[in-house]
PDB file of N, CA, C and O in Angstrom:
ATOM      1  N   UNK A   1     -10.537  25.627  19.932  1.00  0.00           N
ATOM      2  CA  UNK A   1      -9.763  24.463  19.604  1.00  0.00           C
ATOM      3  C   UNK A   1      -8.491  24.468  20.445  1.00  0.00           C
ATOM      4  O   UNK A   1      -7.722  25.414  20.614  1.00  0.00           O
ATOM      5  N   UNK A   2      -8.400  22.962  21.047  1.00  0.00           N
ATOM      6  CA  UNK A   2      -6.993  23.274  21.727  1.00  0.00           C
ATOM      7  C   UNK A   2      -5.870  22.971  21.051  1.00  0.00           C
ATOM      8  O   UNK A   2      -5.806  22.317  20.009  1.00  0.00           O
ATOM      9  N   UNK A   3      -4.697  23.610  21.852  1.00  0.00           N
ATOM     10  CA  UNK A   3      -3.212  23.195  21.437  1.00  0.00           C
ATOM     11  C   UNK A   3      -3.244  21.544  20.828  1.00  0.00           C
ATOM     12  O   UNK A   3      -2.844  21.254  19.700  1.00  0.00           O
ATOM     13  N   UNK A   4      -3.716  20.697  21.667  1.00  0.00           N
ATOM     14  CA  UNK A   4      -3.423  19.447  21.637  1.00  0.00           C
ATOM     15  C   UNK A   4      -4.001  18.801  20.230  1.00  0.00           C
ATOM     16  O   UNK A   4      -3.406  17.880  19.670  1.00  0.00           O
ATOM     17  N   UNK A   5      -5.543  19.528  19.579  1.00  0.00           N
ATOM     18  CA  UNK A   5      -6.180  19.224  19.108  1.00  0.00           C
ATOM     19  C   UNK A   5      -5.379  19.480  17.631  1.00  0.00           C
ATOM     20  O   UNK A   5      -5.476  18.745  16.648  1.00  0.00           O
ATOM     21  N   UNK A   6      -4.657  20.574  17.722  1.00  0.00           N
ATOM     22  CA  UNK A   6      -4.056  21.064  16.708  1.00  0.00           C
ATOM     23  C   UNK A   6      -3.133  20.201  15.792  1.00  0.00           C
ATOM     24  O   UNK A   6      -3.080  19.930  14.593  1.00  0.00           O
ATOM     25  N   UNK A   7      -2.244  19.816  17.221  1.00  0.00           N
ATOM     26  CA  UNK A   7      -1.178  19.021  16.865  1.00  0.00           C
ATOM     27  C   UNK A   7      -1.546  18.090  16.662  1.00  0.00           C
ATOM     28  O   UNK A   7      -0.470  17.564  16.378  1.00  0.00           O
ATOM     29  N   UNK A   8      -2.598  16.947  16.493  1.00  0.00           N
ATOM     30  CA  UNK A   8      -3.370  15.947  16.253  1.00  0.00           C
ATOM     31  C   UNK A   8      -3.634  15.919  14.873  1.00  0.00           C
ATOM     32  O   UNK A   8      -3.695  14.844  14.275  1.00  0.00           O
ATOM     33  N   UNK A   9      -3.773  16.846  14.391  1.00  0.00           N
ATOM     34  CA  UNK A   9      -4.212  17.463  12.949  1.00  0.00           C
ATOM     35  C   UNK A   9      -3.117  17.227  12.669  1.00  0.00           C
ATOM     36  O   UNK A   9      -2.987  16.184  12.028  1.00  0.00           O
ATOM     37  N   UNK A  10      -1.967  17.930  12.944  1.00  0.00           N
ATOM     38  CA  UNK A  10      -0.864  18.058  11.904  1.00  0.00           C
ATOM     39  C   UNK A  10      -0.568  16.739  11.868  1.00  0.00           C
ATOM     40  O   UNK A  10      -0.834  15.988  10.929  1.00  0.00           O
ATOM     41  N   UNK A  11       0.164  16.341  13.216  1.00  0.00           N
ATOM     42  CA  UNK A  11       0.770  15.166  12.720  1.00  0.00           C
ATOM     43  C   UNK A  11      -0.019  14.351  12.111  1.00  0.00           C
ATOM     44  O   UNK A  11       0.621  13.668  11.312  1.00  0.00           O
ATOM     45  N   UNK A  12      -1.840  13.955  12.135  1.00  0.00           N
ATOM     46  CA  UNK A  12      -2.563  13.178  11.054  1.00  0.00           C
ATOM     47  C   UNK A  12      -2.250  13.153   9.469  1.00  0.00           C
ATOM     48  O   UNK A  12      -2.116  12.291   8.600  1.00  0.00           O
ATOM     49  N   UNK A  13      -2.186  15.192   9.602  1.00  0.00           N
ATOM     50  CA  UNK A  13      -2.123  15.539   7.832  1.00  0.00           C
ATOM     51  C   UNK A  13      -0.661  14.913   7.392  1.00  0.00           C
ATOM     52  O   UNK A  13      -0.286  14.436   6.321  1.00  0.00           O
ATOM     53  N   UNK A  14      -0.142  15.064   8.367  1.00  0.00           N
ATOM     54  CA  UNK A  14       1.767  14.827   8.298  1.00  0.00           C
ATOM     55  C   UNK A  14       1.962  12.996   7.678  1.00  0.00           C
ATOM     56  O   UNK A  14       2.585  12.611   6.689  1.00  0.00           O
ATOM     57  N   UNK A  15       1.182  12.184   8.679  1.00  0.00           N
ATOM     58  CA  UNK A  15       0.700  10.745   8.452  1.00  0.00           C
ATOM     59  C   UNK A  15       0.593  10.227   7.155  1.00  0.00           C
ATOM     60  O   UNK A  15       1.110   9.524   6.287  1.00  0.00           O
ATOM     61  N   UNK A  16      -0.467  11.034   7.520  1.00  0.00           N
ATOM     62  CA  UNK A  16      -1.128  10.787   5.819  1.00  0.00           C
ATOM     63  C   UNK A  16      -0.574  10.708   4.559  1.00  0.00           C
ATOM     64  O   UNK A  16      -0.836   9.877   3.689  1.00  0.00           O
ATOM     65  N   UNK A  17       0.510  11.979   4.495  1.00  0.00           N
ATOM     66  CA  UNK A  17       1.072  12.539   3.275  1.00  0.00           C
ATOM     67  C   UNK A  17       2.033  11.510   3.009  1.00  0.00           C
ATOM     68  O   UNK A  17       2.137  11.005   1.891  1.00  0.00           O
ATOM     69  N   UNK A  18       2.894  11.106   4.201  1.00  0.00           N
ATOM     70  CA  UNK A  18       3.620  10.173   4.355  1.00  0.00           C
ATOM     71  C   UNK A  18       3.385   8.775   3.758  1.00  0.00           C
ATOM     72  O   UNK A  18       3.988   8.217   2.842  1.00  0.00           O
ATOM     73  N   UNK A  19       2.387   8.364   4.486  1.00  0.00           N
ATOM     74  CA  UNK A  19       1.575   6.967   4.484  1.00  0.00           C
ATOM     75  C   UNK A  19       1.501   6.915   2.545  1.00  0.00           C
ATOM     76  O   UNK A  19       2.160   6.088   1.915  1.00  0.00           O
ATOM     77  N   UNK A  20       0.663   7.863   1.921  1.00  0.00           N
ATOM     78  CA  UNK A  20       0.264   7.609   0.802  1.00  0.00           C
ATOM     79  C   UNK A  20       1.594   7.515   0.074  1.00  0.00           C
ATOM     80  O   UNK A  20       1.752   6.420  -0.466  1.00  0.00           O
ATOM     81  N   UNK A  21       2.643   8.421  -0.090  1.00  0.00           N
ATOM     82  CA  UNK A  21       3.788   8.898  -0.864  1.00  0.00           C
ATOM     83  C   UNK A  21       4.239   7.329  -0.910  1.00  0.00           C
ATOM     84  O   UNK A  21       4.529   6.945  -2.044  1.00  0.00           O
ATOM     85  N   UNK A  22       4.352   6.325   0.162  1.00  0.00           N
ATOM     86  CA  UNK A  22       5.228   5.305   0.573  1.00  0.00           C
ATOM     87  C   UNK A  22       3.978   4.001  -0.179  1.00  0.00           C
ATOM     88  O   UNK A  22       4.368   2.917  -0.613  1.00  0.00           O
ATOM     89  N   UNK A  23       2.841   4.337  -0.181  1.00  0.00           N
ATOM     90  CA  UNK A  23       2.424   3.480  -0.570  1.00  0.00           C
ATOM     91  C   UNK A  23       1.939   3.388  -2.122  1.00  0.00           C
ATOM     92  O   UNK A  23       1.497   2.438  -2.768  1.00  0.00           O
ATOM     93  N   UNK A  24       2.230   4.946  -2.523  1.00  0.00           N
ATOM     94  CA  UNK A  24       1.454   4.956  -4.308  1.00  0.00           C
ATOM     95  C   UNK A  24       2.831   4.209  -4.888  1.00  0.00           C
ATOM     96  O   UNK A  24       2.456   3.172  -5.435  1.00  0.00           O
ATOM     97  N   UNK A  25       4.175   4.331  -4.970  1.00  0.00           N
ATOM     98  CA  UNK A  25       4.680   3.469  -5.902  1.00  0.00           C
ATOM     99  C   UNK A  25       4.919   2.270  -5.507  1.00  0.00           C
ATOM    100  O   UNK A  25       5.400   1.710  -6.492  1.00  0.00           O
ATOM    101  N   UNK A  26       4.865   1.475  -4.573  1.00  0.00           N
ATOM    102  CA  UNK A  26       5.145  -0.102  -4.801  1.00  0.00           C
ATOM    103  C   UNK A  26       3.647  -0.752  -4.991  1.00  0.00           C
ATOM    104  O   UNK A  26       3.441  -1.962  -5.082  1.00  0.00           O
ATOM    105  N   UNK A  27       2.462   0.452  -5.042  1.00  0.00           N
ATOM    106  CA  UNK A  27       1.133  -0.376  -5.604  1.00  0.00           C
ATOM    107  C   UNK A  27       0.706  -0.473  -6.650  1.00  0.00           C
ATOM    108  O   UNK A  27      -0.350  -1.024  -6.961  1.00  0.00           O
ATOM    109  N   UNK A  28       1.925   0.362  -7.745  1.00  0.00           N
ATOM    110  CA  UNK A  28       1.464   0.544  -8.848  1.00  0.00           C
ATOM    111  C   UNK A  28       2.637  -0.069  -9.821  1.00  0.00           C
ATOM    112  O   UNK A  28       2.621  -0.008 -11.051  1.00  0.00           O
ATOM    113  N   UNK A  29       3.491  -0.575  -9.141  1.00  0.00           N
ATOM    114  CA  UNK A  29       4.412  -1.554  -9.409  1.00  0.00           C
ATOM    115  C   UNK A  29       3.583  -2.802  -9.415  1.00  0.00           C
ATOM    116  O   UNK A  29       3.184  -3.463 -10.374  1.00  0.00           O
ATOM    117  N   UNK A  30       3.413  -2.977  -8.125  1.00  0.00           N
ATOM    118  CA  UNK A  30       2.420  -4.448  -8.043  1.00  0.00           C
ATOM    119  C   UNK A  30       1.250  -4.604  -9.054  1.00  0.00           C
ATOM    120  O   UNK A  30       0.928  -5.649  -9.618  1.00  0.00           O
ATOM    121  N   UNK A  31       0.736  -3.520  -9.170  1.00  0.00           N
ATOM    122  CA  UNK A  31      -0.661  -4.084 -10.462  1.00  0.00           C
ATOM    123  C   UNK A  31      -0.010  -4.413 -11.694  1.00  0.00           C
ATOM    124  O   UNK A  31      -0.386  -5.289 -12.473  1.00  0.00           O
ATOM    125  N   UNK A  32       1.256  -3.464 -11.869  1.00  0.00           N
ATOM    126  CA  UNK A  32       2.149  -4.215 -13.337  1.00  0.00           C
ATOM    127  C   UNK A  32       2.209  -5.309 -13.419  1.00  0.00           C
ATOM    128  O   UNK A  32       1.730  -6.036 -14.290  1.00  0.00           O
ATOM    129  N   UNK A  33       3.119  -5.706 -12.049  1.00  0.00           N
ATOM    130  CA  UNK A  33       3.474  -7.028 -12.023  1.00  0.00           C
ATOM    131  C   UNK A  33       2.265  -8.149 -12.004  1.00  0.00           C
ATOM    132  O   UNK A  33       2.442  -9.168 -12.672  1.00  0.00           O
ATOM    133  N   UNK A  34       1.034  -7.989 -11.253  1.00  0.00           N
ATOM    134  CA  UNK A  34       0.160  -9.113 -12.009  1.00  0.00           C
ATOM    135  C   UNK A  34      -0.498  -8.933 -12.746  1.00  0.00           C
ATOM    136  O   UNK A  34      -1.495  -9.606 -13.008  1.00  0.00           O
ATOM    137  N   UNK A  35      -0.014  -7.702 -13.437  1.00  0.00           N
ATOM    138  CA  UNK A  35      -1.089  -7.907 -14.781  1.00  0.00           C
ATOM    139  C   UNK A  35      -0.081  -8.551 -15.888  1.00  0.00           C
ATOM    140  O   UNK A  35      -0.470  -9.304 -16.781  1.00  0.00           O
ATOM    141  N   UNK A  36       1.277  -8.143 -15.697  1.00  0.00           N
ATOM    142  CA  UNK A  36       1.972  -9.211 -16.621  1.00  0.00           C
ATOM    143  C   UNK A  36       1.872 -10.582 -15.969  1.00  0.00           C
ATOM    144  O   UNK A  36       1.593 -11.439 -16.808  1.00  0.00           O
ATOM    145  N   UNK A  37       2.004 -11.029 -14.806  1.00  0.00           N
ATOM    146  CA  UNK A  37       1.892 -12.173 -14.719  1.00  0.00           C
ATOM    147  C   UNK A  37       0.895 -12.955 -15.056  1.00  0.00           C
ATOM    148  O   UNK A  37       1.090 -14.122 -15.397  1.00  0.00           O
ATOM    149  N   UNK A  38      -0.825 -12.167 -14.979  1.00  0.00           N
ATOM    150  CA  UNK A  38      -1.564 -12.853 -15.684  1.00  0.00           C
ATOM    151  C   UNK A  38      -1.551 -12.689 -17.330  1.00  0.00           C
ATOM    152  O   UNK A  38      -2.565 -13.060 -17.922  1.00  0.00           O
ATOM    153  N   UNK A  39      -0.358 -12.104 -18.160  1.00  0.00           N
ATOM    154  CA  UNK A  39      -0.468 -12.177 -19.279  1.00  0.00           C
ATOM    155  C   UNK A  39       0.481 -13.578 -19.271  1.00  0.00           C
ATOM    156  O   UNK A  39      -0.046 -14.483 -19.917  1.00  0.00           O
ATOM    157  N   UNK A  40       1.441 -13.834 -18.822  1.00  0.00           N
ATOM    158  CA  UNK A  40       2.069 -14.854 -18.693  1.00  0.00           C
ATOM    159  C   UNK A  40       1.803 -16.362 -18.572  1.00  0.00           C
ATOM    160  O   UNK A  40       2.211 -17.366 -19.158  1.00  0.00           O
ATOM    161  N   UNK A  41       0.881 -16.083 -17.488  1.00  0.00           N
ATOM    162  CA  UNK A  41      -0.429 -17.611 -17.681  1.00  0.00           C
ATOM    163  C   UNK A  41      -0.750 -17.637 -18.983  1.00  0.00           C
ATOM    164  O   UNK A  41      -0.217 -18.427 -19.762  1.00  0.00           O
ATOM    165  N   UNK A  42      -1.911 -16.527 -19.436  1.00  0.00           N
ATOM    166  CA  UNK A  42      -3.107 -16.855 -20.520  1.00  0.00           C
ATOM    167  C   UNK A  42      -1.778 -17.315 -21.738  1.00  0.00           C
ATOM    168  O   UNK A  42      -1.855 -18.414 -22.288  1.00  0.00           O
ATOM    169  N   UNK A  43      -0.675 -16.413 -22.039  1.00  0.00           N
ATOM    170  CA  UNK A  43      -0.220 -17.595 -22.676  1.00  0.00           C
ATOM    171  C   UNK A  43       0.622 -18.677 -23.006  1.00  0.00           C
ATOM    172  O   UNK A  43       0.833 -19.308 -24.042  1.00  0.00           O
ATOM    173  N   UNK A  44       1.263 -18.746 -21.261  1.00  0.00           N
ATOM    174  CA  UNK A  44       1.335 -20.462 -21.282  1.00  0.00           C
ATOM    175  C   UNK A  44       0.304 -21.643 -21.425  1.00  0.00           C
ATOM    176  O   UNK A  44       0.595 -22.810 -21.686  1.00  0.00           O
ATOM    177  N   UNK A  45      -1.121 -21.063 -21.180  1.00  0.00           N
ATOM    178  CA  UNK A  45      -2.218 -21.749 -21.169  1.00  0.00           C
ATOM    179  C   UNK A  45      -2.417 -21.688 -22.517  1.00  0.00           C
ATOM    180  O   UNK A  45      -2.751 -22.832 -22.825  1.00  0.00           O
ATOM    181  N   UNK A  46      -2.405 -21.099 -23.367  1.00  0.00           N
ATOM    182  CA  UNK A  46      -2.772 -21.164 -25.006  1.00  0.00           C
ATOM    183  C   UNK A  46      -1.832 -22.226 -25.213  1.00  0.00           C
ATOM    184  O   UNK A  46      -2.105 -23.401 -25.457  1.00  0.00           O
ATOM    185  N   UNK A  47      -0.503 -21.615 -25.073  1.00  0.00           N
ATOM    186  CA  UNK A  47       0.508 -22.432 -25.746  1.00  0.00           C
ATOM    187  C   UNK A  47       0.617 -23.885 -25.128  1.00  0.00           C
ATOM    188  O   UNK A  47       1.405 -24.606 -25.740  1.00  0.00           O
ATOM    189  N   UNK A  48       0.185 -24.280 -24.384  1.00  0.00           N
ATOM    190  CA  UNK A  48       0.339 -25.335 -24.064  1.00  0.00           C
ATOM    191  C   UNK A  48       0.238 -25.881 -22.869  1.00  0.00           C
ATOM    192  O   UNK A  48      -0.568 -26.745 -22.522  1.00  0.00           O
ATOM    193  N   UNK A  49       1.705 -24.974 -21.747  1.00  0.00           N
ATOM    194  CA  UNK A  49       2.786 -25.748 -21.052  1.00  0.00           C
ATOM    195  C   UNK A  49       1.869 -25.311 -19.900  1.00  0.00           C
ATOM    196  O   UNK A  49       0.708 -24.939 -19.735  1.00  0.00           O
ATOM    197  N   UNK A  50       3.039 -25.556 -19.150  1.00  0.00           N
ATOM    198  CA  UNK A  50       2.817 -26.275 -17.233  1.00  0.00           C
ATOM    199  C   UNK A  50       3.488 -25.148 -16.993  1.00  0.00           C
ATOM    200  O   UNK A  50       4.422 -24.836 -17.732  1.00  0.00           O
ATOM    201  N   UNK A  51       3.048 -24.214 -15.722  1.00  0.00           N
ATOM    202  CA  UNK A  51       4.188 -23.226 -15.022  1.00  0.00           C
ATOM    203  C   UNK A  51       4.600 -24.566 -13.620  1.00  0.00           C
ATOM    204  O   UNK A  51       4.073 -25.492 -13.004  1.00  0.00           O
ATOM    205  N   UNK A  52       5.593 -23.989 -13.715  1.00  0.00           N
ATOM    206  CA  UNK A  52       6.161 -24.689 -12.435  1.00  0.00           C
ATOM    207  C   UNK A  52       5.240 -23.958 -10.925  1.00  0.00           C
ATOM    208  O   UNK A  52       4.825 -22.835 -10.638  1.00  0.00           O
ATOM    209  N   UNK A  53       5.238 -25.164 -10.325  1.00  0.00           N
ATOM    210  CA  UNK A  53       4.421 -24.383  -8.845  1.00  0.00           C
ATOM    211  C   UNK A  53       5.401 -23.725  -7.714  1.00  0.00           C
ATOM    212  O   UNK A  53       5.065 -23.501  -6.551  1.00  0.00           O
ATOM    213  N   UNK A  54       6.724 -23.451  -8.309  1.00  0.00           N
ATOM    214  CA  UNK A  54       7.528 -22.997  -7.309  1.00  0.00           C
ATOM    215  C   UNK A  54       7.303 -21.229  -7.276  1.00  0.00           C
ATOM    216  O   UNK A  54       6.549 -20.576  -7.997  1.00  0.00           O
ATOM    217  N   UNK A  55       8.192 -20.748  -6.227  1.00  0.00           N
ATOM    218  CA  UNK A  55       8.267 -19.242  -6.712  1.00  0.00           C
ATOM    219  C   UNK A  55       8.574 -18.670  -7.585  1.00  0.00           C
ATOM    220  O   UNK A  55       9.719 -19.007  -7.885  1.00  0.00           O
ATOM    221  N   UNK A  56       8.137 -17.822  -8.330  1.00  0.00           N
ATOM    222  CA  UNK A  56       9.318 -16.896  -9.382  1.00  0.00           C
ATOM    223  C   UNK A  56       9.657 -15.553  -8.747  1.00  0.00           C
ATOM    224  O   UNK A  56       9.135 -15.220  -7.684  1.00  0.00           O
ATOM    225  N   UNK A  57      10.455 -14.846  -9.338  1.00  0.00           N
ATOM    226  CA  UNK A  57      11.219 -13.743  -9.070  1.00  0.00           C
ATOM    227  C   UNK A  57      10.403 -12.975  -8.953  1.00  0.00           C
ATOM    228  O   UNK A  57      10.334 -12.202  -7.997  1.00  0.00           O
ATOM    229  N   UNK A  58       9.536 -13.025  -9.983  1.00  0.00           N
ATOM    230  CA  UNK A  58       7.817 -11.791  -9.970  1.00  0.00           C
ATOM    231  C   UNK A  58       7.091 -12.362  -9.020  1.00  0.00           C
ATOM    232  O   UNK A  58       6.471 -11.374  -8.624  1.00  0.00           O
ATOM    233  N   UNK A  59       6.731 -13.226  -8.384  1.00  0.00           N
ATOM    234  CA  UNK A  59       5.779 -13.622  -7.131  1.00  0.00           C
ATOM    235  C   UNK A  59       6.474 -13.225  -5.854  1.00  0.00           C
ATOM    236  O   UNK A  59       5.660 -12.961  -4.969  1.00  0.00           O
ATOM    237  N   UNK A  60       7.726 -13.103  -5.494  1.00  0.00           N
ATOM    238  CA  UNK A  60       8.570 -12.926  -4.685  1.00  0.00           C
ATOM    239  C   UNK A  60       8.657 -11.253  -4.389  1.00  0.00           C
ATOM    240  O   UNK A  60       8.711 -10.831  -3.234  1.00  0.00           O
ATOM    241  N   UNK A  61       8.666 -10.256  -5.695  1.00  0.00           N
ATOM    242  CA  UNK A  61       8.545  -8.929  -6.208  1.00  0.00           C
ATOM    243  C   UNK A  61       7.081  -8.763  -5.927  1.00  0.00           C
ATOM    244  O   UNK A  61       6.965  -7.596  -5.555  1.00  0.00           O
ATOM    245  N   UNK A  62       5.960  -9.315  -5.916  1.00  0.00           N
ATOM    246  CA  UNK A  62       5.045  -8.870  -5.462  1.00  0.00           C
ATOM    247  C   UNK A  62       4.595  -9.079  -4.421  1.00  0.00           C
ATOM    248  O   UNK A  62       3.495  -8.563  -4.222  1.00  0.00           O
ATOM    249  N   UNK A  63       5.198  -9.898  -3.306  1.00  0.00           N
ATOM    250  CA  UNK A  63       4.551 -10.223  -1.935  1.00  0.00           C
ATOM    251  C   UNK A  63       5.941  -9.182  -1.650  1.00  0.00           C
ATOM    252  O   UNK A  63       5.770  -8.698  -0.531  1.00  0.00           O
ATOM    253  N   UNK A  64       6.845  -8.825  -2.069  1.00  0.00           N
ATOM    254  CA  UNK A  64       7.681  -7.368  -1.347  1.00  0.00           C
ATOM    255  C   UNK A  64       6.717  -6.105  -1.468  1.00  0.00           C
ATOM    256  O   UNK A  64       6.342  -5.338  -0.580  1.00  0.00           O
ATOM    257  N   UNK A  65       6.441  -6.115  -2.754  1.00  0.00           N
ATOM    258  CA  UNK A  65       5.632  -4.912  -3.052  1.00  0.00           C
ATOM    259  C   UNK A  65       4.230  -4.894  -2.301  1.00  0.00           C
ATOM    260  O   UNK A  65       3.861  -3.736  -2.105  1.00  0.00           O
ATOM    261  N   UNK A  66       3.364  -5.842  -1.835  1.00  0.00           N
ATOM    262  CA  UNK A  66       2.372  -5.605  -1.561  1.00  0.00           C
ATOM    263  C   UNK A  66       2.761  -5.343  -0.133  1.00  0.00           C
ATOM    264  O   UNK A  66       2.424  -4.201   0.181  1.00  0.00           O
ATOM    265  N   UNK A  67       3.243  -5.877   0.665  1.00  0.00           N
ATOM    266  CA  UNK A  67       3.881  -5.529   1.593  1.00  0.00           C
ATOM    267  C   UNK A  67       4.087  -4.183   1.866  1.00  0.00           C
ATOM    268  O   UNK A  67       3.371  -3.606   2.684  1.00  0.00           O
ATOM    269  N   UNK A  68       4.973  -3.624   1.283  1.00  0.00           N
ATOM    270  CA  UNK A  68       5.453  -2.113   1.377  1.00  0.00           C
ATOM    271  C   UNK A  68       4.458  -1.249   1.128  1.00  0.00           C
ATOM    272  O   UNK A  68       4.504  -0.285   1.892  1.00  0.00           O
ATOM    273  N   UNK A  69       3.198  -1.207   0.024  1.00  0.00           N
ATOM    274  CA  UNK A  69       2.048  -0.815  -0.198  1.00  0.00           C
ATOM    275  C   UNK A  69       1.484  -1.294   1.582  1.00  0.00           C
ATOM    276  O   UNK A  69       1.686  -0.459   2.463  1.00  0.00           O
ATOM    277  N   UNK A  70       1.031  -2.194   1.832  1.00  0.00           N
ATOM    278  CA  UNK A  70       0.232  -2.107   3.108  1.00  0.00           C
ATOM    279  C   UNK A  70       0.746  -1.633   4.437  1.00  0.00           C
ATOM    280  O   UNK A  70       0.120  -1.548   5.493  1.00  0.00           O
ATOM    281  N   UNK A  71       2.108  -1.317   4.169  1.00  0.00           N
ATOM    282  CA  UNK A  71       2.845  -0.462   5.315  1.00  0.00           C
ATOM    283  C   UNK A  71       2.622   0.667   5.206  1.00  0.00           C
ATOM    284  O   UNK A  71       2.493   1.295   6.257  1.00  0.00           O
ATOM    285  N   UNK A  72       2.482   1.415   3.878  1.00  0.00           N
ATOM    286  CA  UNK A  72       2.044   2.504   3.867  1.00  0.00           C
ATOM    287  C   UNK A  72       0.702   3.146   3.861  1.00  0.00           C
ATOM    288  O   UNK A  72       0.661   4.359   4.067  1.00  0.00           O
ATOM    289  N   UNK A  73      -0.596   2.375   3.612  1.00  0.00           N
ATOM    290  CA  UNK A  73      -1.753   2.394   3.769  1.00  0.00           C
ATOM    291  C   UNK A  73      -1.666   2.077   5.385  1.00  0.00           C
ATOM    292  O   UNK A  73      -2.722   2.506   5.848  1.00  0.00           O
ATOM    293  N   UNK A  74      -0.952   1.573   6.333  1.00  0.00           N
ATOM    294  CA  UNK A  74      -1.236   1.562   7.814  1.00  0.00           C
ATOM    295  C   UNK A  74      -0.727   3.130   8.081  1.00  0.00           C
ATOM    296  O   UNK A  74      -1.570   3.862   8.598  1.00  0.00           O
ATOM    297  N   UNK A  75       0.421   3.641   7.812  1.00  0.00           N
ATOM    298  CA  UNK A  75       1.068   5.025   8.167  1.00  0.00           C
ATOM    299  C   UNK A  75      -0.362   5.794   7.810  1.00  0.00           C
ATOM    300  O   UNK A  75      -0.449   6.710   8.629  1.00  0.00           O
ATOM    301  N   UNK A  76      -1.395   5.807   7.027  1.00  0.00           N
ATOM    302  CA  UNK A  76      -1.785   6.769   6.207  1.00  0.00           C
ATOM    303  C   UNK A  76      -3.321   6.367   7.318  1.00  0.00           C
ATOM    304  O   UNK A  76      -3.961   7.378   7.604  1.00  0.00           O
ATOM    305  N   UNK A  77      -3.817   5.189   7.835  1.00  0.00           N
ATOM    306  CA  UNK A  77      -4.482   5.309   8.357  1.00  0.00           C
ATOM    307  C   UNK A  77      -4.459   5.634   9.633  1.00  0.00           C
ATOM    308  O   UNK A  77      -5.475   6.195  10.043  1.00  0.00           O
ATOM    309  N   UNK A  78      -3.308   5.387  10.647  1.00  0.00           N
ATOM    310  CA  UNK A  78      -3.069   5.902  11.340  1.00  0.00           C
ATOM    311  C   UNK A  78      -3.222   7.273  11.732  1.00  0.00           C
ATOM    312  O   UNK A  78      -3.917   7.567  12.704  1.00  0.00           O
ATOM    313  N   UNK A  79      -2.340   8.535  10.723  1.00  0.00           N
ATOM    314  CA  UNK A  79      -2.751   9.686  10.675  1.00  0.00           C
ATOM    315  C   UNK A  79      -3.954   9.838  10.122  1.00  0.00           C
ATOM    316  O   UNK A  79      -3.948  11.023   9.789  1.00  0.00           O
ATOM    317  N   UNK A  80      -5.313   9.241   9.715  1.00  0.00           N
ATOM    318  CA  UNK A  80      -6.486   9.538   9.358  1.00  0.00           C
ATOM    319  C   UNK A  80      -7.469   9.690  11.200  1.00  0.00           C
ATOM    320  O   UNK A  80      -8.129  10.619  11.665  1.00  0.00           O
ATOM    321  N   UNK A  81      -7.147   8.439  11.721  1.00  0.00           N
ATOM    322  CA  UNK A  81      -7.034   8.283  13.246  1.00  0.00           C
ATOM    323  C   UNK A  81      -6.823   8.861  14.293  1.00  0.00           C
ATOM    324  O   UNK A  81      -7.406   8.648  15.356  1.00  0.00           O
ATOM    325  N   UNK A  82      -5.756   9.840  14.041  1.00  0.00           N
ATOM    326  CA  UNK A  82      -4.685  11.190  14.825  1.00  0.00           C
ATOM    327  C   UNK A  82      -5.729  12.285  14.285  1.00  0.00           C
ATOM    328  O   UNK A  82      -6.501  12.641  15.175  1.00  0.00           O
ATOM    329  N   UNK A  83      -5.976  13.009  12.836  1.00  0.00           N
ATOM    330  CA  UNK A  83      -7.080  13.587  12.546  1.00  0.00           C
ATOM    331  C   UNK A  83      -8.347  13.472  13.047  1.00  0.00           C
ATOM    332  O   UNK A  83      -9.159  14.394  13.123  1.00  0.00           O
ATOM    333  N   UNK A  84      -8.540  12.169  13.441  1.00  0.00           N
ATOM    334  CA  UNK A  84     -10.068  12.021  14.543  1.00  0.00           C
ATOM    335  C   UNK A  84     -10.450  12.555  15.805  1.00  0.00           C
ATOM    336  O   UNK A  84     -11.399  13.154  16.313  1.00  0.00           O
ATOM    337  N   UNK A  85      -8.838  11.896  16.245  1.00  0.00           N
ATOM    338  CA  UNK A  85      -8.700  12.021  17.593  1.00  0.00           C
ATOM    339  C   UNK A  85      -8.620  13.916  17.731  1.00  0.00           C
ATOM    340  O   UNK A  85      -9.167  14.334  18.752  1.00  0.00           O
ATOM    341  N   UNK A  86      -7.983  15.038  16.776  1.00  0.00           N
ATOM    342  CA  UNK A  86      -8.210  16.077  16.895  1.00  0.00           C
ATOM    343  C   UNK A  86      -9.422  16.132  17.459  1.00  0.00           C
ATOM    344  O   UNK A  86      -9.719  16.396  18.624  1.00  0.00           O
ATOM    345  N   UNK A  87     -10.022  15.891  16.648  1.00  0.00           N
ATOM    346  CA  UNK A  87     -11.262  16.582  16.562  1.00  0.00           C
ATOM    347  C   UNK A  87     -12.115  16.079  17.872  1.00  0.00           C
ATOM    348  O   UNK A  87     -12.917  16.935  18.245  1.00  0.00           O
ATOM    349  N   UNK A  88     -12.114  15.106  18.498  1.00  0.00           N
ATOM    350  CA  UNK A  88     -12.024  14.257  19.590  1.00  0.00           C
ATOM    351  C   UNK A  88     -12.149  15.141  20.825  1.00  0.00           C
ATOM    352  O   UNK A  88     -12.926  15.168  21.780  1.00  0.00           O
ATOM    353  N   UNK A  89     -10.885  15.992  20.371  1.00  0.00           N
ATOM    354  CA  UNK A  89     -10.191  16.518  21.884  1.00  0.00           C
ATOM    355  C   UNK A  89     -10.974  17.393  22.328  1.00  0.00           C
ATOM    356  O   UNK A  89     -11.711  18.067  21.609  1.00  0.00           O
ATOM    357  N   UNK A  90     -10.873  17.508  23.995  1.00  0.00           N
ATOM    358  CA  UNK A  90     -12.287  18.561  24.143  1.00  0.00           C
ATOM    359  C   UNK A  90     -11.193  19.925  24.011  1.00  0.00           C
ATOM    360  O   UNK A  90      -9.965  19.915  23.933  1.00  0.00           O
ATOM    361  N   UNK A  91     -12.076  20.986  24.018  1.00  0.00           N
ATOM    362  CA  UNK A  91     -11.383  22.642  24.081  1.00  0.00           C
ATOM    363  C   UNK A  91     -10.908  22.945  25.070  1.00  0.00           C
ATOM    364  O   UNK A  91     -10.410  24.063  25.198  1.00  0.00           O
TER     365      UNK A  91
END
């Protein structure tokens, strides 16, 4: 195995650790947030009313959050990629 191949590894494993850490809490923020928001529909829809079609503060909070989640699922695939390319490398 070469030098090069090595360091391919690390920085992948390095990626990775990164990538996920950055992406497990704003994705698990985000499933809160639409799972209250779909509690929020079902019961404005019982009760009656109209949501307004503008933004709310929670739709705004989740296109941040999903965001930051898919920045970190790119870091994490990236180093999955760098781990390939190790292995890739000739000896």
């Amino acid at each position: 195995m070469s030098a090069l191949g090595i360091a391919l590894w690390l920085a992948g494993v390095a990626l990775i650790a990164v990538g996920y850490r950055r992406a497990r809490g704003p994705w698990a923020r985000y499933q809160a947030l639409r799972e209250e928001d779909a509690n929020v529909a079902r019961y404005e829809a019982w009760r009656g009313g109209v949501r307004s079609g503008g933004p709310t503060g929670g739709s705004v909070a989740m296109q941040v959050l999903r965001r930051q989640a898919r920045d970190g699922a790119i870091i994490a695939i990236v180093g999955f990629l760098l781990v390939l390319a190790g292995f890739l490398v000739p000896a």
